[in-house]
N, CA, C and O atoms as a MOPAC input file, in Angstrom:
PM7 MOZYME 1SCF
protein

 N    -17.26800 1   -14.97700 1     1.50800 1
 C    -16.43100 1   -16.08100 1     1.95800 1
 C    -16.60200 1   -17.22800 1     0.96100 1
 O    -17.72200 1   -17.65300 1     0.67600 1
 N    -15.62600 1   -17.65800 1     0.50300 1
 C    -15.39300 1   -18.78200 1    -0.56600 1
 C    -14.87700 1   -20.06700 1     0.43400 1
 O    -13.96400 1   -20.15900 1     1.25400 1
 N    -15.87200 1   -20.96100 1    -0.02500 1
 C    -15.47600 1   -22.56200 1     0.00000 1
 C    -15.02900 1   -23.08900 1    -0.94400 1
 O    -15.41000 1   -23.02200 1    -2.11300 1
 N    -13.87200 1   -23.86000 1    -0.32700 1
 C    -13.37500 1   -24.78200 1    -1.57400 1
 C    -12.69800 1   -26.24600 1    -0.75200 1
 O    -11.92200 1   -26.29500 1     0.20300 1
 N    -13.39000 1   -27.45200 1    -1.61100 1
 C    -12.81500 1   -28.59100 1    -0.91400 1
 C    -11.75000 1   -28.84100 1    -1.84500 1
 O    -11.68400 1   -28.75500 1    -3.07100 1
 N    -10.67100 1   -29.28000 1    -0.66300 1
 C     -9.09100 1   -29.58000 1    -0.95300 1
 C     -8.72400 1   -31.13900 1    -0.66200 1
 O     -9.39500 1   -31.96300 1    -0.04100 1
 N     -7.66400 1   -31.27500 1    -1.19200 1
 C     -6.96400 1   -32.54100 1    -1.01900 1
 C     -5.27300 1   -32.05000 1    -0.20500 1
 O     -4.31200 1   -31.40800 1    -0.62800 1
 N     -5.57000 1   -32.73100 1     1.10500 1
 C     -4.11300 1   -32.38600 1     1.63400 1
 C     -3.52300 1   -33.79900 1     2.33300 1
 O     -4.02100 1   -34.23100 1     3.37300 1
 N     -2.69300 1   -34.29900 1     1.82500 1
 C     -2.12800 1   -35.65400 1     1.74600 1
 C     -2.78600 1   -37.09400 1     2.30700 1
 O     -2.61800 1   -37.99200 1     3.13200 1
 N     -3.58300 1   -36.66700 1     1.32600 1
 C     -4.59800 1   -38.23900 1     0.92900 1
 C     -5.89200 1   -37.85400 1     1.95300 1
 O     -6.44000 1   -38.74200 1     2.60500 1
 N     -6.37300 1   -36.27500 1     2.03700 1
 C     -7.33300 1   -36.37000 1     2.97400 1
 C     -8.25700 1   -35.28400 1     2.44200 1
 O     -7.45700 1   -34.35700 1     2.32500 1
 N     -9.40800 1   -34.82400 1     2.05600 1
 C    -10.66800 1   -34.28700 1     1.86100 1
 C    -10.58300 1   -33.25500 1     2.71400 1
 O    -10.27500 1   -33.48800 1     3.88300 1
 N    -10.84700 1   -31.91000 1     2.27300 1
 C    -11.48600 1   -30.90900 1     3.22300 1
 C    -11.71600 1   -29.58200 1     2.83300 1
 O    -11.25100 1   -28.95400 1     1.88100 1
 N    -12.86200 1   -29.09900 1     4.10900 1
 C    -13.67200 1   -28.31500 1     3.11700 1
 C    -13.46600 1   -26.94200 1     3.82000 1
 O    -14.06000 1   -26.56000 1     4.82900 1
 N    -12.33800 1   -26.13600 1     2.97600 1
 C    -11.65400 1   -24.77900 1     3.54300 1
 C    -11.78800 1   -23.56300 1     3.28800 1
 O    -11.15400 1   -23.24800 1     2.28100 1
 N    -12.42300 1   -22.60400 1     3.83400 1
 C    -12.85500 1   -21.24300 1     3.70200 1
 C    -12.12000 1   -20.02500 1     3.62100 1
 O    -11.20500 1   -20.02500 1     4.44400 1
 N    -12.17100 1   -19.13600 1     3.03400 1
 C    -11.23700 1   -17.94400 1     3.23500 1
 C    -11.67900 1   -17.13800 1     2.03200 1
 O    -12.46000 1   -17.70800 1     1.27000 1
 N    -11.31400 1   -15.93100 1     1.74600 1
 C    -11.64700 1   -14.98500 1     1.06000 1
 C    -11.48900 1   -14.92600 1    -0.84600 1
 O    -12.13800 1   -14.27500 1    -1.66400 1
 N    -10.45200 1   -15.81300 1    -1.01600 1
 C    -10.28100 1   -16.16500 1    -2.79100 1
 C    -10.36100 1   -17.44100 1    -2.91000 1
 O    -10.86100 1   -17.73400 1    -1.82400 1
 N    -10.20700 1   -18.50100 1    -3.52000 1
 C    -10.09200 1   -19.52000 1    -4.16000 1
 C     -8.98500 1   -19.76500 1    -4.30100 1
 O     -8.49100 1   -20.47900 1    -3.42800 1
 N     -8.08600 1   -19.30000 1    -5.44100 1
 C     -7.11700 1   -19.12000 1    -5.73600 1
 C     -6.15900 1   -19.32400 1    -4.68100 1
 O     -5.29700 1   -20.20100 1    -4.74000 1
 N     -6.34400 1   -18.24600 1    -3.37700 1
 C     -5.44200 1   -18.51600 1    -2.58300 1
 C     -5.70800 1   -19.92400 1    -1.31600 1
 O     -4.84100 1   -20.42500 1    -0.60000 1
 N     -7.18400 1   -20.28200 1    -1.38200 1
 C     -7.21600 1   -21.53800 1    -0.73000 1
 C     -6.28900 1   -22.76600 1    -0.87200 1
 O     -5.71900 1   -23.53800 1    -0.10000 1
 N     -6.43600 1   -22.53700 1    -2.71100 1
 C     -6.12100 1   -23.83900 1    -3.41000 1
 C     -4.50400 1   -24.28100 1    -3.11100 1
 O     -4.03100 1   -25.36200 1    -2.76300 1
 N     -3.66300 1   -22.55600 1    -3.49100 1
 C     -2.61600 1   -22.83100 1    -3.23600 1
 C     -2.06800 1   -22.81800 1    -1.80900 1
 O     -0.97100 1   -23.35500 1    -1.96400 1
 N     -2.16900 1   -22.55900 1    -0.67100 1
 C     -2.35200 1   -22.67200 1     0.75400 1
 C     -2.35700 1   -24.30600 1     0.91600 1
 O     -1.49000 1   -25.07200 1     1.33700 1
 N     -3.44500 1   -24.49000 1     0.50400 1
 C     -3.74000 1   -26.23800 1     0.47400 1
 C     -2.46000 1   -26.89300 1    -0.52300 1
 O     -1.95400 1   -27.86900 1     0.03100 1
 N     -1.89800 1   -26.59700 1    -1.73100 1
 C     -0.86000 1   -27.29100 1    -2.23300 1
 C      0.26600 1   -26.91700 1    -1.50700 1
 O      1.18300 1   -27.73400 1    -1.42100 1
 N      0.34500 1   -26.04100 1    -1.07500 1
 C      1.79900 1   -25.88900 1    -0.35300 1
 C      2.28800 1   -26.57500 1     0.63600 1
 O      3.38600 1   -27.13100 1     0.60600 1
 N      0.99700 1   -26.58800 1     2.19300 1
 C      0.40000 1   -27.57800 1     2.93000 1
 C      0.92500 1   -28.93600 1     2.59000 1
 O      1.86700 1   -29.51100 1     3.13400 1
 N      0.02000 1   -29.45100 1     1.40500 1
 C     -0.23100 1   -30.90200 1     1.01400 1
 C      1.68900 1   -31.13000 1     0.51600 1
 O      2.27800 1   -32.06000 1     1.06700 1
 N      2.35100 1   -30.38300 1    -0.33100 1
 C      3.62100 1   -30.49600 1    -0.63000 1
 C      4.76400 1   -30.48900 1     0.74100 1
 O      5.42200 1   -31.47300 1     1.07700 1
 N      4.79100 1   -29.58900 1     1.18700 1
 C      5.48100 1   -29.89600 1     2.54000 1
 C      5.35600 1   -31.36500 1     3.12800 1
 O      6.25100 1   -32.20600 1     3.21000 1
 N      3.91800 1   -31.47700 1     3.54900 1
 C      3.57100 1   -32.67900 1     4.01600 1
 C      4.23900 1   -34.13900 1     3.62800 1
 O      4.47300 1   -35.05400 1     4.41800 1
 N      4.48000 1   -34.11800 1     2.23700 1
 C      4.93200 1   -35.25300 1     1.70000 1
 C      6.75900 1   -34.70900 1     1.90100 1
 O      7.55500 1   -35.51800 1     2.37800 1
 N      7.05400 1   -33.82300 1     1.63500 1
 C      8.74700 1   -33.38300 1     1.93500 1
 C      8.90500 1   -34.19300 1     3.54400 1
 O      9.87200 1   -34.92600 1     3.75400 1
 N      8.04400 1   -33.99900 1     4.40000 1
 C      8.44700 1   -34.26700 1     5.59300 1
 C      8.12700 1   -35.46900 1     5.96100 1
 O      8.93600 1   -35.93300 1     6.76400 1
 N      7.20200 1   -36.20800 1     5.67200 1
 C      6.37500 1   -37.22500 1     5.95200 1
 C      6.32100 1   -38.50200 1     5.01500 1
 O      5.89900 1   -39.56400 1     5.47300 1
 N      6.84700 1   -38.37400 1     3.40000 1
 C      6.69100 1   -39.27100 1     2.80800 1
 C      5.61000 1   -38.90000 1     1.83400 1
 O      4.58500 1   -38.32600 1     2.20000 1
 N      5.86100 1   -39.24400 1     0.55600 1
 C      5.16300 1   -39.04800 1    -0.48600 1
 C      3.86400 1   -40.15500 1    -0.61000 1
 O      2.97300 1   -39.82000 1    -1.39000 1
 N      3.73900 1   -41.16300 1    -0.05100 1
 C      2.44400 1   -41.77500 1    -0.00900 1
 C      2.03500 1   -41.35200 1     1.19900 1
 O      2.86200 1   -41.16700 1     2.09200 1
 N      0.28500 1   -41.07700 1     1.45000 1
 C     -0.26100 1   -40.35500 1     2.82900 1
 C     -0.51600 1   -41.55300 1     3.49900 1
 O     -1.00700 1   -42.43600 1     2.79600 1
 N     -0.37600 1   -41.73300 1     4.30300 1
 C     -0.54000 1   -42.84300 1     5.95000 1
 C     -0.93900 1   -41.95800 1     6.74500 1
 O     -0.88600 1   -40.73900 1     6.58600 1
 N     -1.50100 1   -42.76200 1     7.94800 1
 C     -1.77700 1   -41.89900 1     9.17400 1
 C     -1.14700 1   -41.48600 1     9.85600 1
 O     -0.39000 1   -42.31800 1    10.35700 1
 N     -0.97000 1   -39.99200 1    10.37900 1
 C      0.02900 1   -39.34400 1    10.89500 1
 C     -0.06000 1   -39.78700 1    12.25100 1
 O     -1.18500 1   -40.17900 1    12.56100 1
 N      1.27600 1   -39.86200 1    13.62400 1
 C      0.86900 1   -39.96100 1    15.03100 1
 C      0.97000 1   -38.44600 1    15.36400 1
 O      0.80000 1   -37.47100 1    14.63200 1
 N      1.20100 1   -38.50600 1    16.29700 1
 C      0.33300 1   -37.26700 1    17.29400 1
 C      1.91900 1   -36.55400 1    17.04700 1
 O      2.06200 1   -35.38200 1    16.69800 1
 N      2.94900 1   -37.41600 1    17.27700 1
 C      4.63900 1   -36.57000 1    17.38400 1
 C      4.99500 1   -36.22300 1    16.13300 1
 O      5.75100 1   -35.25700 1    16.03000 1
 N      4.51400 1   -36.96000 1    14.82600 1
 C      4.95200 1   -36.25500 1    13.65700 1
 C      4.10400 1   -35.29000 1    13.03100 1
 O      4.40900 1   -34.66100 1    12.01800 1
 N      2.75900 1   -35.16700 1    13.82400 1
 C      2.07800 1   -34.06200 1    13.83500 1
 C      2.42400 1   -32.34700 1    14.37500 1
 O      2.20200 1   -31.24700 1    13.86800 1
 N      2.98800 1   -32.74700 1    15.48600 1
 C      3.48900 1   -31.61100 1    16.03800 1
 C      4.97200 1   -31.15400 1    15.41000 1
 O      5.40200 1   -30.01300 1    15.24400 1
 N      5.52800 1   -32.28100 1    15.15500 1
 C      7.17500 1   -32.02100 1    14.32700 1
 C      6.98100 1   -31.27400 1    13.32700 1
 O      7.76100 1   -30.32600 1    13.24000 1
 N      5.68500 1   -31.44000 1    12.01000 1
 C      5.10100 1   -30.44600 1    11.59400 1
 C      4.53400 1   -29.08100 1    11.65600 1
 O      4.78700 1   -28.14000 1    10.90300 1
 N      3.86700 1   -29.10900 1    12.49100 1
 C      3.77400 1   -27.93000 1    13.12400 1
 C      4.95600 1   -26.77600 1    13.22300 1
 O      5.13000 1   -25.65400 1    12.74600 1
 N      5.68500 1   -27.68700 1    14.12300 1
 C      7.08100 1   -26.89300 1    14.41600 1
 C      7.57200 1   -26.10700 1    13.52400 1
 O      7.80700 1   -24.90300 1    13.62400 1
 N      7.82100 1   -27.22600 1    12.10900 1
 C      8.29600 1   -26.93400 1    11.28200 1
 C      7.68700 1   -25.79500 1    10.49000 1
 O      8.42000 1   -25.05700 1     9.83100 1
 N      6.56800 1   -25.64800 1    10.52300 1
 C      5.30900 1   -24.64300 1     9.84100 1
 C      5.83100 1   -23.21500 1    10.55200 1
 O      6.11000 1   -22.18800 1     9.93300 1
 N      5.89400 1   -23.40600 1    12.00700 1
 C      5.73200 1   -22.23400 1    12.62000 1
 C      7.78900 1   -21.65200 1    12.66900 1
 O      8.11700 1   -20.47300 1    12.80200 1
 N      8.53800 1   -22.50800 1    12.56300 1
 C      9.85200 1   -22.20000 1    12.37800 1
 C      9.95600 1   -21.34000 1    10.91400 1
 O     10.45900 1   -20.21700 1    10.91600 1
 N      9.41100 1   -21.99200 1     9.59700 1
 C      8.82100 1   -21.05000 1     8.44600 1
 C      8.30500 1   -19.81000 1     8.86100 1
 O      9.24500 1   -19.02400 1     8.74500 1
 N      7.58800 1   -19.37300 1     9.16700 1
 C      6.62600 1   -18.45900 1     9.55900 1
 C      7.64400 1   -17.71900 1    10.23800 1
 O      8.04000 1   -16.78900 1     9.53500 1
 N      8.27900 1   -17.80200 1    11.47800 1
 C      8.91400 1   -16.89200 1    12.24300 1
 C     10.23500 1   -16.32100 1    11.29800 1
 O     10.61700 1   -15.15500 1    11.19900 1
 N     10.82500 1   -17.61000 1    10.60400 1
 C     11.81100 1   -16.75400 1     9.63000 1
 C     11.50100 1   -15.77000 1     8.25700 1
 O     12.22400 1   -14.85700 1     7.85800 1
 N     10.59000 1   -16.09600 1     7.83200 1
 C      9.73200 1   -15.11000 1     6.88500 1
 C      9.15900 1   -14.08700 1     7.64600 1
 O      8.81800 1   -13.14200 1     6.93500 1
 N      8.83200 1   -13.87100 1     9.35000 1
 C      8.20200 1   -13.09000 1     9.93600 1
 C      9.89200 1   -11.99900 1     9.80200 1
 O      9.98800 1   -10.93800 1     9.18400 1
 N     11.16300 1   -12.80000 1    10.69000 1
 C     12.70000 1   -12.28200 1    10.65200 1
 C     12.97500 1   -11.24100 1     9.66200 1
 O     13.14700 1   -10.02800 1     9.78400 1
 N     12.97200 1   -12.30600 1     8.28000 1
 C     12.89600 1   -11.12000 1     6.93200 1
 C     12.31200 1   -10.24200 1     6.63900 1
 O     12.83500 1    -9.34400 1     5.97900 1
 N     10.94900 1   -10.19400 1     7.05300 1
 C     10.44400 1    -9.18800 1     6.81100 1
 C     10.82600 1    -7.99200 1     7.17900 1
 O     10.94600 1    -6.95500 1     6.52600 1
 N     11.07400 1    -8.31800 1     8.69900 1
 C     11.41100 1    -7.12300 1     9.60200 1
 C     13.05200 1    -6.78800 1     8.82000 1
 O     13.53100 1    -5.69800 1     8.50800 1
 N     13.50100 1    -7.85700 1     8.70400 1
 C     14.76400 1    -6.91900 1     8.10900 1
 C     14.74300 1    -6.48200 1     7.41100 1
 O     15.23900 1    -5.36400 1     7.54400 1
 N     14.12100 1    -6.86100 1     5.78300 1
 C     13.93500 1    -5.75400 1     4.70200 1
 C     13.18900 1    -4.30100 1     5.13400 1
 O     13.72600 1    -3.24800 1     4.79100 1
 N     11.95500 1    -4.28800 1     5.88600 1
 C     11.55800 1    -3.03600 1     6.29000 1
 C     12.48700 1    -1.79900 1     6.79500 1
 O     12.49100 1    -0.57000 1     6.72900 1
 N     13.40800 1    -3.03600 1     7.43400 1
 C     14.76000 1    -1.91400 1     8.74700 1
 C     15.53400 1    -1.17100 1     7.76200 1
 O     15.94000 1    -0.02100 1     7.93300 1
 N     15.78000 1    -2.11800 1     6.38200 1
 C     16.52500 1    -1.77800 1     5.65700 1
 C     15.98900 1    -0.53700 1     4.57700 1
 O     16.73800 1     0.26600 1     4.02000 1
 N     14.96400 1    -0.58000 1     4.47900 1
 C     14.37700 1     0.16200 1     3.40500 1
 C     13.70400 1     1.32800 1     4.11600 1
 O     13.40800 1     2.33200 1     3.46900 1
 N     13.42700 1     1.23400 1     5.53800 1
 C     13.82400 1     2.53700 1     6.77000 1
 C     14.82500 1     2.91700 1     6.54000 1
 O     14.82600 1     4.09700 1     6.18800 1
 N     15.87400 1     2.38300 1     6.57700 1
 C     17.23800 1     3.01100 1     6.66700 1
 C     17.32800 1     4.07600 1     5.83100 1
 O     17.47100 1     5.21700 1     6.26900 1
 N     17.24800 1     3.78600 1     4.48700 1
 C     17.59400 1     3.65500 1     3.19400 1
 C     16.45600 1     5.27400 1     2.82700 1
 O     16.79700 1     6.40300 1     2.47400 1
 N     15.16700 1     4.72600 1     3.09500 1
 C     14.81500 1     6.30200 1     3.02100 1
 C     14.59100 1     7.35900 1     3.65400 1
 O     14.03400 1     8.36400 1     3.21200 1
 N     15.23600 1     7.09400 1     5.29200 1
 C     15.61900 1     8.24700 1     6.08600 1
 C     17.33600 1     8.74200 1     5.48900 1
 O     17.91200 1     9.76300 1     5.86600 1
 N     17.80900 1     7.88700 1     4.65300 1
 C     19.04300 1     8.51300 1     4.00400 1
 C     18.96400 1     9.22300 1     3.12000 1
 O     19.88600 1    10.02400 1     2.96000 1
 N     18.00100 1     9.22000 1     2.32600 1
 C     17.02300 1     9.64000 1     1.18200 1
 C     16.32000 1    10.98900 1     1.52600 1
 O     16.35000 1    11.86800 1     0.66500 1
 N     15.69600 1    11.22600 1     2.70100 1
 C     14.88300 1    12.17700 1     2.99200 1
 C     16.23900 1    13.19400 1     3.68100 1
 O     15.98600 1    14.37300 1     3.43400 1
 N     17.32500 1    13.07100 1     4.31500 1
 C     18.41700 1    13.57600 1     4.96900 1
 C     19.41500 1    14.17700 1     3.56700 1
 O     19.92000 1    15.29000 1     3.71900 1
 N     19.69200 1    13.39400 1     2.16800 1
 C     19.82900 1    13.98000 1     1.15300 1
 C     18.82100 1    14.95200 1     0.50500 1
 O     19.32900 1    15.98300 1     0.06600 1
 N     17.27600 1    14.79600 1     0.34200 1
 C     16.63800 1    15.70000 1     0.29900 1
 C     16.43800 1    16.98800 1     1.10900 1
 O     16.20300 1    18.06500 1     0.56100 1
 N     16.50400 1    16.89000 1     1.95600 1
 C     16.48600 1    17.82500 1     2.68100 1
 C     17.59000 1    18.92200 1     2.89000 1
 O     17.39100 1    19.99200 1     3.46500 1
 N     19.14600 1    18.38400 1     2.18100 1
 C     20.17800 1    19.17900 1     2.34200 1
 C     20.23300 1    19.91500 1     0.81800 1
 O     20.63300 1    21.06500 1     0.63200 1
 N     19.65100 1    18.82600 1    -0.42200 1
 C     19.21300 1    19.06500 1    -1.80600 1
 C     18.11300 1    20.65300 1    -1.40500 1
 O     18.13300 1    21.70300 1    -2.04700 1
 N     17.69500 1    20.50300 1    -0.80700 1
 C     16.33600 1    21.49000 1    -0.51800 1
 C     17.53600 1    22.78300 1     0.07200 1
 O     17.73300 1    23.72600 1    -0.69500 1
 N     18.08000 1    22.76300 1     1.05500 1
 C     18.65300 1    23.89900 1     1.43800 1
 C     19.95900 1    24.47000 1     0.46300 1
 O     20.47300 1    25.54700 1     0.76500 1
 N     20.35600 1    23.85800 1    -0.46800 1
 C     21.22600 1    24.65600 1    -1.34700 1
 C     20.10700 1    25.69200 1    -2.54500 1
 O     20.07800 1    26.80500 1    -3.07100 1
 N     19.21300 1    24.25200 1    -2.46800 1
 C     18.54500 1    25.63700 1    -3.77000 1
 C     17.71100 1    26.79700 1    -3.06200 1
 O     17.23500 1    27.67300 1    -3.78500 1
 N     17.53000 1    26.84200 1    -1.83000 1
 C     17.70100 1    27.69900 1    -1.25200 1
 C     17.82100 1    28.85200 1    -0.73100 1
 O     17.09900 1    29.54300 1    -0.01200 1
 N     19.64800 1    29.06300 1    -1.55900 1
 C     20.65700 1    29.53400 1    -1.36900 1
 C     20.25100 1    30.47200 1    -2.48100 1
 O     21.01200 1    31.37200 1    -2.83800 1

């Protein structure tokens, strides 16, 4: 487990997880949003533009969760069409 202290809009902290690499950028993405939504100088957040965040985090998340599932459906599709051509490829030679 890797520690690494971050800066996420004007605030110190000290965040754990398995690479570095991916802390750091987790934490810039974080810290970048933050200022998209909130303002590019850090002030103290209230409790409602805290959660408006949130929202917004977890509205991300569910549509990247959406896509996912659709590319998978699609690339299901795609090689049960694949295995249904193989399989008819298979019975001519066969023949």
């Amino acid at each position: 487990m890797t520690e690494l202290e971050v800066e996420i809009y004007g605030k110190k902290y000290l965040l754990r997880g398995d690479k570095a690499e991916e802390i750091k950028a987790v934490a810039e993405y974080v810290d970048q949003r933050m200022r998209e939504l909130l303002g590019k100088e850090p002030r103290p957040i209230d409790p409602s533009k805290a959660v408006a965040l949130a929202v917004n985090f977890a509205e991300e998340i569910f549509n990247l969760q959406k896509d996912a599932e659709k590319t998978e459906m699609e690339i299901m599709e795609r090689l049960n069409g694949l295995s249904q051509k193989l399989s008819r490829l298979e019975k001519l030679v066969e023949i």
